[in-house]
C-alpha positions, 0 to 999 in steps of 0.5 A: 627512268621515264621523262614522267618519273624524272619530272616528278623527281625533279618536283619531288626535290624542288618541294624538299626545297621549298619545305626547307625555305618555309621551316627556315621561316617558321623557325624564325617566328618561333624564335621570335615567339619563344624568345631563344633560338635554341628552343626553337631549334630544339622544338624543331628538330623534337616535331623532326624526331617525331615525324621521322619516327612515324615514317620509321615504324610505318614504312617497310624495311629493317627495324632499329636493331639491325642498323646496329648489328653492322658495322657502322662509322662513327662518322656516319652518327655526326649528321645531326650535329651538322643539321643543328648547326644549319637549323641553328645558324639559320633561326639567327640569320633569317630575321638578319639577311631574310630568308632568300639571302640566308637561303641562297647563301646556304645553296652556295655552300651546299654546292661548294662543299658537294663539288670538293666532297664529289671532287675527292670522293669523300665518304663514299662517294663516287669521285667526279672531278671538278670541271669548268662547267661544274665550277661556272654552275657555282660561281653562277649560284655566287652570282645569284647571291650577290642578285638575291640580296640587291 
């Protein structure tokens, strides 16, 4: 990969990030707006559902039926539950924490639960064992929780 392909990489993801904070916002006003964080939530992943969908049509690749036609894991069809679980969670937390709190504390899990998916090779995943440096990167990030919230 080329320093330029990977800068923008690194961008492209830092942008995802920052997408993620301004829903999180946004799905707090909504909650506000509407009086329920379960309409919200399900207003959030419907606007979801529809972009996905778009891109889904538009971009090249298999259509529906062939995701089907293999065999698949009925764990694989769970992501979503655990998205409504971080969109739920979130709508009920920001107006609480803030956003930079409930945002930080939601990257400290990230990363706590990818180090033991990563440590185990869990669902696939190649197995990479924790190592000090790993584990001094996530105690820093709990360090920057305790910063964040002051």
């Amino acid at each position: 990969m080329t320093a330029a392909l990977s800068a923008f990489s690194y961008l492209l993801v830092v942008g995802a990030g920052i997408s993620v904070a301004l829903q999180q916002v946004l799905n707090a006003n909504l909650r506000a707006e509407l009086g329920s964080p379960w309409w919200a939530g399900f207003v959030s992943y419907l606007v979801g559902m529809l972009a996905m969908l778009a891109l889904a049509l538009i971009a090249p690749g298999p259509r529906l039926p062939d995701p089907f036609a293999g065999s698949t894991s009925w764990v694989s069809w769970t992501g979503g539950f655990f998205g409504a679980l971080f969109i739920g969670t979130a709508i009920l937390m920001v107006p609480r924490l803030g956003a930079a709190t409930v945002l930080a504390l939601i990257v400290v899990g990230q990363m706590l639960g990818s180090l033991v998916f990563d440590h185990f090779g869990l669902f696939g995943l190649t197995q990479q064992p924790i190592s000090p440096a790993r584990l001094a990167g996530a105690t820093l990030l709990i360090l920057g929780v305790v910063l964040v919230r002051g």
